[in-house]
C-alpha positions in Angstrom: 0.0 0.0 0.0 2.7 2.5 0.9 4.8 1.4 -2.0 1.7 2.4 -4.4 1.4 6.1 -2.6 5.1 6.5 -3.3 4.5 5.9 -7.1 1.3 7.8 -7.2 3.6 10.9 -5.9 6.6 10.5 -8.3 4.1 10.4 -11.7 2.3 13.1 -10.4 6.1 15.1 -9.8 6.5 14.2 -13.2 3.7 15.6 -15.1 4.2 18.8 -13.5 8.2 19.1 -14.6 6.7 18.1 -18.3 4.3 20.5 -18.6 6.3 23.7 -17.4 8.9 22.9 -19.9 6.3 23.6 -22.8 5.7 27.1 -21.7 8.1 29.8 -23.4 8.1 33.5 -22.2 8.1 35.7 -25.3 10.8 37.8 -26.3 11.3 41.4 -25.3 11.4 41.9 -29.4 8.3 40.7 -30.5 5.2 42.7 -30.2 2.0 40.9 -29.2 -0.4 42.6 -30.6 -4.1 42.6 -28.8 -7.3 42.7 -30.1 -7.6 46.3 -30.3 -4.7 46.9 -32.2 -5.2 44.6 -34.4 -8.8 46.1 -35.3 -7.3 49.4 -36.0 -4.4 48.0 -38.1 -7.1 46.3 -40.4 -9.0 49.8 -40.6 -6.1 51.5 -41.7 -5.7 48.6 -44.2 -8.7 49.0 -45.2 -9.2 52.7 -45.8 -6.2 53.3 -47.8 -8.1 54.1 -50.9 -9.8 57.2 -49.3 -6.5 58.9 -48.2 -6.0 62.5 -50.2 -3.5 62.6 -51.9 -1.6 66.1 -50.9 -0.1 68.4 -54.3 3.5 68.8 -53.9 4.4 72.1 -52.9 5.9 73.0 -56.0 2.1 72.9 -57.6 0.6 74.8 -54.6 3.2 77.3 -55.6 2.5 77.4 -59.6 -1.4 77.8 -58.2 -0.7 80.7 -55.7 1.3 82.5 -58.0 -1.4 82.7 -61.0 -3.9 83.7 -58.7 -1.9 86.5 -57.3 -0.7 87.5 -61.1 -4.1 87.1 -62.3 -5.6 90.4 -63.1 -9.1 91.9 -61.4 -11.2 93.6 -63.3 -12.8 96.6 -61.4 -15.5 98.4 -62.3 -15.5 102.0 -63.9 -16.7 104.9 -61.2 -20.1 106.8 -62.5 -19.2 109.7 -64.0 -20.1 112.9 -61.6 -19.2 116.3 -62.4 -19.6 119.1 -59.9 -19.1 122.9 -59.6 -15.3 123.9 -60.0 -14.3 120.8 -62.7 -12.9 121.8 -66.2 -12.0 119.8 -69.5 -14.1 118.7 -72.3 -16.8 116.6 -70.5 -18.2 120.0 -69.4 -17.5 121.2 -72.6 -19.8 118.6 -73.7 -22.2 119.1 -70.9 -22.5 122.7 -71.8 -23.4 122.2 -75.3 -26.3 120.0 -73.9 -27.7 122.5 -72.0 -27.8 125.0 -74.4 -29.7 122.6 -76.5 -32.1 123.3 -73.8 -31.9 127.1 -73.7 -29.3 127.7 -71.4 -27.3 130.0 -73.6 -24.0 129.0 -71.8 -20.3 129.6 -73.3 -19.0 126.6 -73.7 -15.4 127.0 -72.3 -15.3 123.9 -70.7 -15.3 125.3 -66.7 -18.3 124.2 -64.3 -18.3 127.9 -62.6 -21.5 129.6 -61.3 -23.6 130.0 -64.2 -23.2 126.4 -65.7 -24.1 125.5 -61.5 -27.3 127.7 -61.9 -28.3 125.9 -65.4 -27.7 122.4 -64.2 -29.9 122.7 -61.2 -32.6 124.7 -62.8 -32.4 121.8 -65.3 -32.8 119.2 -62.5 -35.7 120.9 -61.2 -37.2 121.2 -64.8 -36.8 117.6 -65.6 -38.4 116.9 -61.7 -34.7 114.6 -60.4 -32.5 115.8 -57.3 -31.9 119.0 -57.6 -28.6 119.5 -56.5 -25.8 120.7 -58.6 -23.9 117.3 -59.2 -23.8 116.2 -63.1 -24.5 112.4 -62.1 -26.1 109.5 -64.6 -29.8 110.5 -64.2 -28.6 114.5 -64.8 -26.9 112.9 -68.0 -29.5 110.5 -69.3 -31.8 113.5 -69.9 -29.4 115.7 -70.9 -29.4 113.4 -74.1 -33.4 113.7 -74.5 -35.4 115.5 -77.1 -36.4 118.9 -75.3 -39.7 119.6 -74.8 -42.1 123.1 -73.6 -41.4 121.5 -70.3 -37.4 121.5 -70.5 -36.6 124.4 -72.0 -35.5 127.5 -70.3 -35.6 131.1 -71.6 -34.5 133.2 -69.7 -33.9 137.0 -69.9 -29.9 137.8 -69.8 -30.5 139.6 -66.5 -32.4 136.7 -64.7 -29.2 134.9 -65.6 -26.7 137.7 -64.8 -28.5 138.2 -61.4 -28.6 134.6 -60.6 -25.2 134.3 -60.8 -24.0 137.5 -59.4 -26.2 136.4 -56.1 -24.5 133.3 -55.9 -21.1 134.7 -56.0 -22.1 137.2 -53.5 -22.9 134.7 -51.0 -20.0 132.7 -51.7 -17.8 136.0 -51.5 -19.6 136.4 -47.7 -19.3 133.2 -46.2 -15.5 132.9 -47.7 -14.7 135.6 -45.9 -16.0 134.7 -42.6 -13.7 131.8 -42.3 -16.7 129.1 -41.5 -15.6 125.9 -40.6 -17.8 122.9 -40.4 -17.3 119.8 -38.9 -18.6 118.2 -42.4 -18.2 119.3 -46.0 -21.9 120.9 -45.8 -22.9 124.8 -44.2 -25.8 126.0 -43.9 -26.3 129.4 -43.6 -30.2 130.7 -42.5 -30.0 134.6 -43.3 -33.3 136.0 -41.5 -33.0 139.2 -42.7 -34.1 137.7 -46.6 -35.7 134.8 -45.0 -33.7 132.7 -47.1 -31.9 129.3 -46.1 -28.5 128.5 -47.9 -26.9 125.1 -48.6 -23.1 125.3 -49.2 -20.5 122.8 -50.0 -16.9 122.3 -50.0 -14.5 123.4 -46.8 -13.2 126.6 -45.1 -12.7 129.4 -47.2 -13.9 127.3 -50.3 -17.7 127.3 -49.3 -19.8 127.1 -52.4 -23.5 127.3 -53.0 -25.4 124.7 -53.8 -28.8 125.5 -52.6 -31.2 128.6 -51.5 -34.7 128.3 -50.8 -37.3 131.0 -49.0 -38.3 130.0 -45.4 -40.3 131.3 -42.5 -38.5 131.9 -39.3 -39.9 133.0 -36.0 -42.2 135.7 -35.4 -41.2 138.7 -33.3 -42.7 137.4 -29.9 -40.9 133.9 -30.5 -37.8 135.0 -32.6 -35.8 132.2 -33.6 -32.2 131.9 -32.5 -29.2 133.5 -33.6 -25.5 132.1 -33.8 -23.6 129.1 -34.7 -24.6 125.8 -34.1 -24.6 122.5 -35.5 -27.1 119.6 -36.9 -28.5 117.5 -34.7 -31.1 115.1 -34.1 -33.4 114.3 -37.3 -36.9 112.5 -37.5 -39.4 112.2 -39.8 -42.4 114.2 -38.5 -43.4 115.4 -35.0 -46.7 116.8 -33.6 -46.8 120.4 -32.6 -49.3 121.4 -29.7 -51.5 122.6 -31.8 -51.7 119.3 -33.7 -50.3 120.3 -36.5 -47.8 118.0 -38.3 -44.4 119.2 -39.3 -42.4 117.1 -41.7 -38.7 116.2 -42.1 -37.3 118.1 -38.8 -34.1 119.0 -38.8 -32.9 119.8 -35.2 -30.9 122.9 -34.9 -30.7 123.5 -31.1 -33.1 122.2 -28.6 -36.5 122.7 -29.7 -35.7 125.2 -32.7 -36.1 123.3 -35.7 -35.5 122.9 -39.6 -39.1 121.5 -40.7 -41.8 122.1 -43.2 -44.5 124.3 -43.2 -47.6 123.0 -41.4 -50.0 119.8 -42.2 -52.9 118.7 -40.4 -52.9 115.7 -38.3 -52.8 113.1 -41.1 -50.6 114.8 -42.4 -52.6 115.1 -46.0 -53.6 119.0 -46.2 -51.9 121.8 -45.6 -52.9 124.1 -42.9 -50.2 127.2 -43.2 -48.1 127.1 -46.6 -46.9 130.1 -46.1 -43.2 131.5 -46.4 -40.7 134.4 -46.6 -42.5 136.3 -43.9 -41.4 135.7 -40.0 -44.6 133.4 -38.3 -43.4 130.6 -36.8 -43.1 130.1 -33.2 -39.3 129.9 -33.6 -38.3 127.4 -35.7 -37.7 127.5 -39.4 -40.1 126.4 -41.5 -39.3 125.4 -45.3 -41.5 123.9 -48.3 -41.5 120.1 -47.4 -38.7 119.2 -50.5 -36.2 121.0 -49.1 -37.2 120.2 -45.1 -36.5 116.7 -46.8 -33.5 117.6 -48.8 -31.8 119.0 -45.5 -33.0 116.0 -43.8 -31.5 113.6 -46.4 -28.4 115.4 -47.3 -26.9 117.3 -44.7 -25.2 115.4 -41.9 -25.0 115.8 -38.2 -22.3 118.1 -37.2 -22.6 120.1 -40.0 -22.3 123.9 -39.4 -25.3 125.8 -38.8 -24.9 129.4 -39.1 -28.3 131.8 -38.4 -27.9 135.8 -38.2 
């Protein structure tokens, strides 16, 4: 019995010694790869077709270079002439207007009576009035004139027109005005009369003058130098009267037009060139607008 124990020990001994040998530790060399890696090795395998392929940089290069050689075409600037401009457009311009009337020597300089003709032209063929030679200004220029476009005028309407506009320009030149904008405006109560200059300090020239209504004696309006403010397109006076395209000249003295009821559909007081107002200045409701549209804040505002 013992002798059998002793011999199931020893085979048992034996199997053990066998099977360790069998197991070999792998080397520090050899990468075992798991699962995981495996997965994303196969993936990469896989997915080779959808790699992009990256231009050499001598292409990218070749491609930067035309692009930056390659010419841009930029559009031509609309043709504007204004007050003060010379050459053979206005010479070409002038010739135009005379078509119309205007009796104008063509010599080819934009000076005060061409300025006169152009806007009464505007006004005639109902566009913005303002001076400026733009596309619209030249597109009728080239039309067939009519009762309604043609001017004739006596030599002295012309000859006072522009001997008033150089007298204004003269004044305000010589008062050294400075605005904060290239626009003036100068409200002379003494003609009841608002003018609309252009340009810059000591080169002030006129570009508009229309009749307005200022305050009445008991409410004068102001007097000095101030500048544009605040802007809206209608308020409500206490009487309930409408005013139009307010131009705000300091506190409640205003720039607007001359008086509409409610609705703002009839007028109630049209009148101008005499003082009446409660203070402000009242204008015809174009050029309330025009001052509203055109003139911007921090322009000059000169009243005396």
């Amino acid at each position: 019995m013992k002798r059998k124990i002793l011999l199931f020990i020893l085979s048992f001994s034996l199997s053990i010694n066998i099977a360790g040998c069998t197991y070999e530790k792998p080397s520090s060399n050899v990468k075992v790869l798991s699962p995981q890696n495996s997965s994303i090795a196969d993936e990469t395998k896989n997915n080779t077709s959808n790699l992009i392929e990256i231009p050499k940089s001598e292409d990218k290069s070749k491609e930067e270079s035309k692009a930056v050689n390659s010419p841009i075409e930029q559009p031509n600037p609309p043709l504007v002439l204004k007050k003060g401009d010379n050459g053979d457009q206005v010479k070409t311009m002038q010739q135009k207007l005379n078509k119309f009337g205007y009796n104008l020597t063509v010599d080819g300089s934009f000076g005060p009576s061409t300025h006169f003709a152009i806007i009464d032209f505007q006004k005639k063929n109902k566009i913005t009035a303002n001076g400026l030679v733009d596309s619209a200004t030249l597109k009728c220029l080239d039309k067939t004139p009519t009762a309604e476009t043609t001017y004739k005028p006596s030599s002295q309407d012309t000859k006072t027109a522009v001997n008033n506009a150089a007298s204004l320009e003269q004044y305000v030149n010589s008062k050294s005005f400075i605005s904060k904008t290239n626009y003036f405006i100068w409200a002379d109560l003494s003609k009841q009369r608002v003018n609309i200059f252009s340009g810059s300090n000591g080169k002030w020239e006129l570009i508009k003058s229309f009749t307005c209504s200022s305050g009445k004696s008991s409410t004068p309006t102001i007097k000095g130098s101030y500048t544009v403010g605040a802007k809206g397109n209608y308020f409500i006076a206490d009487s309930g009267a409408r005013c139009k395209y307010y131009t705000q000249i300091s506190g409640n003295y205003l720039f607007h037009s001359i008086l509409y009821d409610n609705k703002g559909e009839k007028i109630i007081d049209g009148r101008l060139g005499i003082p009446l107002s409660h203070g402000c200045v009242r204008l015809a409701v174009e050029n309330a607008k025009y001052i509203y549209d055109t003139i911007p804040s921090g322009s000059l505002i000169y009243i005396n």
